[in-house]
C-alpha positions in Angstrom: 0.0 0.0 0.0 1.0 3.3 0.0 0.9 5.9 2.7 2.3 9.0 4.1 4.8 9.2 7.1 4.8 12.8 8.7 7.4 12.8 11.4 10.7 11.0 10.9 12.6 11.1 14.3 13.9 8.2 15.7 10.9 6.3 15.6 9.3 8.0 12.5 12.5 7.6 10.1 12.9 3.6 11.7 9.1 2.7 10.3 9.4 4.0 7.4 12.1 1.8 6.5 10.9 -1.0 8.1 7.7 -0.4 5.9 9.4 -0.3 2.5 11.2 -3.2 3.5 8.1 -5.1 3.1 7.1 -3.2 -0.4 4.7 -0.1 0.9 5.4 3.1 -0.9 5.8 5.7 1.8 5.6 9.5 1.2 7.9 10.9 3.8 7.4 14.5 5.3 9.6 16.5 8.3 10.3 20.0 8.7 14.4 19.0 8.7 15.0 18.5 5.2 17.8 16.7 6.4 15.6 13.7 8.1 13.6 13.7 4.6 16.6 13.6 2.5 17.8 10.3 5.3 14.6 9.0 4.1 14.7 9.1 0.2 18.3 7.4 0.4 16.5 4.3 1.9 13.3 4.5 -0.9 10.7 6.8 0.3 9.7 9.9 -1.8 10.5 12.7 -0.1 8.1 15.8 0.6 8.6 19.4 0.7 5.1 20.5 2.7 2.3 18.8 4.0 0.8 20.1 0.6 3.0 18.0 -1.5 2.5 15.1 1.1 -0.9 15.2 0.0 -1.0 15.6 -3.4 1.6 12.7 -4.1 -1.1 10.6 -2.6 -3.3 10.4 -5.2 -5.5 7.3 -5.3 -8.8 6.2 -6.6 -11.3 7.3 -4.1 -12.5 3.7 -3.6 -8.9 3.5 -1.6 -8.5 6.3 0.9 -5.1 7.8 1.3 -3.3 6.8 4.8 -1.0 9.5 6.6 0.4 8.5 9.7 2.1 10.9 12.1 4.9 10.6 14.1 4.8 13.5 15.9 4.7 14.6 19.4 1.7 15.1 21.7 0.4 18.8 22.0 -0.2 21.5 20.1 1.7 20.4 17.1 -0.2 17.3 16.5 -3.4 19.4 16.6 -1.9 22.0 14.2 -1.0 18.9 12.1 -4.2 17.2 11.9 -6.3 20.9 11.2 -3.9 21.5 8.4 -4.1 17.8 7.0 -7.9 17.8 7.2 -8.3 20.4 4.9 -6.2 19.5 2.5 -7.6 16.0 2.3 -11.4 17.7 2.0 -10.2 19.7 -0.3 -8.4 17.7 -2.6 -11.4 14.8 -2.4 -14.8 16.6 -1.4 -16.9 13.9 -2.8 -15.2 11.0 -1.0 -14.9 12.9 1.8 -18.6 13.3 1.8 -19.6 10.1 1.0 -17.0 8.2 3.2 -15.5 10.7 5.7 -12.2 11.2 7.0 -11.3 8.5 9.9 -8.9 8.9 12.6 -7.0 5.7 14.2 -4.6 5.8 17.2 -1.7 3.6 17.2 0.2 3.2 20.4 3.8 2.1 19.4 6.3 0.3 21.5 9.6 -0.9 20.1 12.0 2.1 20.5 14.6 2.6 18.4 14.7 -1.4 18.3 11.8 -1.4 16.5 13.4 -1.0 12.8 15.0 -4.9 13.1 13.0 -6.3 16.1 9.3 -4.9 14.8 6.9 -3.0 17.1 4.2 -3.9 19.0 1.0 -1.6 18.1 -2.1 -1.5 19.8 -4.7 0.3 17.4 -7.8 2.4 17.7 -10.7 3.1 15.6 -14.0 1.5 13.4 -12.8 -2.1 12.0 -13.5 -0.7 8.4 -10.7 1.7 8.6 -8.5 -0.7 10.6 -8.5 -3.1 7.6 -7.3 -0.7 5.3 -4.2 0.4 7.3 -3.8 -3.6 8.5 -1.1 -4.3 6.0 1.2 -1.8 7.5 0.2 -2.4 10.5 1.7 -5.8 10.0 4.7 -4.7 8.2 5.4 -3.1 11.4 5.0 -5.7 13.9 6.7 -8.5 14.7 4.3 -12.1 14.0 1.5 -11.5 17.0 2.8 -7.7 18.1 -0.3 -6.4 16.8 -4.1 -5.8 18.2 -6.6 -3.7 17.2 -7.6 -3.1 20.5 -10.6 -1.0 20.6 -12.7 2.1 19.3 -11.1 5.1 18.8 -8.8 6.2 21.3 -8.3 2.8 22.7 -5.0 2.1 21.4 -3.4 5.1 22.8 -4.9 5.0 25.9 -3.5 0.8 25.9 0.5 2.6 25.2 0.1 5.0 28.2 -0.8 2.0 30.3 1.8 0.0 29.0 4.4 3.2 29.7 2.9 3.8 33.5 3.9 0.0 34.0 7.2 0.3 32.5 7.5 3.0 34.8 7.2 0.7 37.6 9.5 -2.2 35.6 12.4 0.9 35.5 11.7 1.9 39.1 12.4 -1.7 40.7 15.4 -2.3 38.7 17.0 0.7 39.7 16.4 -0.3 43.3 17.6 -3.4 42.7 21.1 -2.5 41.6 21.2 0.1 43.7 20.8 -2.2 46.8 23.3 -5.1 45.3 25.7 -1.8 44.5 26.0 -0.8 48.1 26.7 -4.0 49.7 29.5 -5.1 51.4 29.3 -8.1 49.0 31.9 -6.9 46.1 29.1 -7.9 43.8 29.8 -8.0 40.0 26.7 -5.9 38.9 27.5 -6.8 35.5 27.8 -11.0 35.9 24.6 -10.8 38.0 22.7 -8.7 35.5 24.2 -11.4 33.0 23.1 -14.6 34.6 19.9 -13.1 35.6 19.0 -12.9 32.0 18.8 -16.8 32.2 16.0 -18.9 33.8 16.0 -16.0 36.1 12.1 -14.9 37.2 13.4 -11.2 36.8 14.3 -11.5 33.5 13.6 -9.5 30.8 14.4 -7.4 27.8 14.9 -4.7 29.8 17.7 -6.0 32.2 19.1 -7.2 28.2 19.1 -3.6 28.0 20.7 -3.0 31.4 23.3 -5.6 31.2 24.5 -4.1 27.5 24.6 -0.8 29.1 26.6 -1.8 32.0 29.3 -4.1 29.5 29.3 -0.5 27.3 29.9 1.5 30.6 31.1 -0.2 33.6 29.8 1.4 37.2 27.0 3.7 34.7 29.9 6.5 35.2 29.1 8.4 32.5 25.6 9.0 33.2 24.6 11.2 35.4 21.3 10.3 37.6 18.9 11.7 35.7 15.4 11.1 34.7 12.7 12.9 32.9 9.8 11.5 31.8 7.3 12.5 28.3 4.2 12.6 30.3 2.4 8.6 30.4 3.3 8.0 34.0 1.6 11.2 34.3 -1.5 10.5 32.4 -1.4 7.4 33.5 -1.8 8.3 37.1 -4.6 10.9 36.4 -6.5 7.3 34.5 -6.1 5.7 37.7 -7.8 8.4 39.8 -10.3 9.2 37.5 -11.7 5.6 37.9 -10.4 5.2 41.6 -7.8 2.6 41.3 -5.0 2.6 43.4 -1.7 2.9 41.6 0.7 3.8 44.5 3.8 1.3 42.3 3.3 3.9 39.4 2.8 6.9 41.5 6.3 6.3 43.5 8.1 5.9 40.3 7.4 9.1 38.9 7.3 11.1 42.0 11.4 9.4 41.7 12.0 10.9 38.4 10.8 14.2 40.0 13.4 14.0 42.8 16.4 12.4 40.6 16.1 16.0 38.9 17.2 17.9 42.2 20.7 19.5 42.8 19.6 19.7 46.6 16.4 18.5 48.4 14.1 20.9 50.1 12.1 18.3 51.4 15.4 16.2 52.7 16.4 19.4 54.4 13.3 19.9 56.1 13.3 16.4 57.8 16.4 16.9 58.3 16.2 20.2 60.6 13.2 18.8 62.1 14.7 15.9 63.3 17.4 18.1 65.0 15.0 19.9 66.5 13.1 17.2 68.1 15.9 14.7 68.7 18.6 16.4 68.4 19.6 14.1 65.6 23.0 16.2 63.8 23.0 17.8 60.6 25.2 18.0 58.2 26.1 22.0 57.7 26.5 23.4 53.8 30.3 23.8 53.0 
């Protein structure tokens, strides 16, 4: 099939290929013209303007043209989706009358693995318009890494899920090693997070990830602690007390991201003076 691609960051640029390695035509569109000009050399036809996106999508009517975008949550994605709806109407009032334009959300894990492992995609929207986007869809995902999961807005609000939890998954592993790490033990993080890859109940792709990191950069010295977060554990949290279920694992880990972002903790500095003052517990004084 063919389709549109509008946004070709790292995830963006990685599905298009993967898609035209399984023979869809993709029209490729990015305000860089650098990452469009990345994306021609592996096959796609490139795009100068949402306007050019469009009209090089020309297709019978009985086939509606696909755009999928790649493009981060906000004001941007709405300014994206205005624009694009007018073209479209424009360019095909009849079919656009008699068929209407349909929206699907597809919540997309895989990272910037996703170009040789596949992504998982969990989509939302009417099964008619599912079917039409199925074969990328596939293209995409690894053999049983796809769903259509629900009506429309079903398969985004399935990602944010699946982010809170990995929230969580990150949370407990960085415990973890941080326990093992200040033992008196000696440990070899690196061996354990190696064996535990095997048979272990722990194990995972993420502590993969964890042990290459660890073989790339022994002791994590050259990061520096940390961690910001693109808003799911967030959205995630405000799911959870909209329908009054408690979520105090997912709550913990990003209230954790929050304080790995502090030079100095007001808070620690307030139990600390406190406990001074009712115990006479010492402080440590600024140098």
């Amino acid at each position: 099939m063919k389709l549109g691609m509008v946004g070709l960051g790292r995830m963006g640029g990685n599905m298009t290929a993967r898609l035209q390695r399984s023979g869809h035509e993709v029209v490729a569109y990015d305000p860089s013209p650098d990452a469009v000009s990345k994306a021609t050399e592996t096959g796609a036809s490139g795009a100068s303007s949402l306007e050019d996106l469009v009209a090089q999508l020309e297709t019978p009517t009985s086939a509606p043209r696909v755009v999928w975008l790649m493009i981060p949550a906000g004001e941007i994605t709405e300014r994206t989706i205005a624009t694009l709806a007018g073209l479209l109407s424009i360019a095909h009032g009849e079919a656009v009358a008699r068929y209407g334009i349909r929206f699907l959300d597809c919540g997309t894990s895989g990272g910037i693995w996703g170009l040789a492992n596949g992504y998982c995609l969990m989509v939302g929207g009417d099964a008619d318009a599912v079917a039409i986007v199925e074969p990328a869809f596939r293209a995409l995902a690894p053999e049983d890494g796809y769903a259509h999961v629900g009506r429309s807005g079903a398969g985004h609000f399935t990602k944010m899920v699946h982010n809170g939890i990995e929230y969580g998954l990150l949370a407990a592993y960085g415990e973890g090693f941080e326990i093992l790490n200040g033992s008196d033990f000696d440990l070899d993080l690196l061996e354990i997070a190696g064996i535990w890859r095997y048979g272990s109940v722990v194990r995972s792709w993420l502590l993969e990830l964890l042990h290459d990191a660890m073989e790339s950069d022994p002791g994590l010295k050259k990061i520096r602690g940390y961690v910001d977060d693109s808003g799911e554990g967030r959205w995630t949290i405000e799911a959870a007390m909209e329908e009054n279920v408690p979520a105090p694992i997912t709550s913990i880990a990003l209230f954790n991201r929050f304080a790995s972002r502090q030079e100095e903790s007001f808070s620690a500095k307030v139990i600390a003076a406190l406990r001074n003052e009712f115990g006479g517990h010492a402080v440590k004084e600024e140098s």
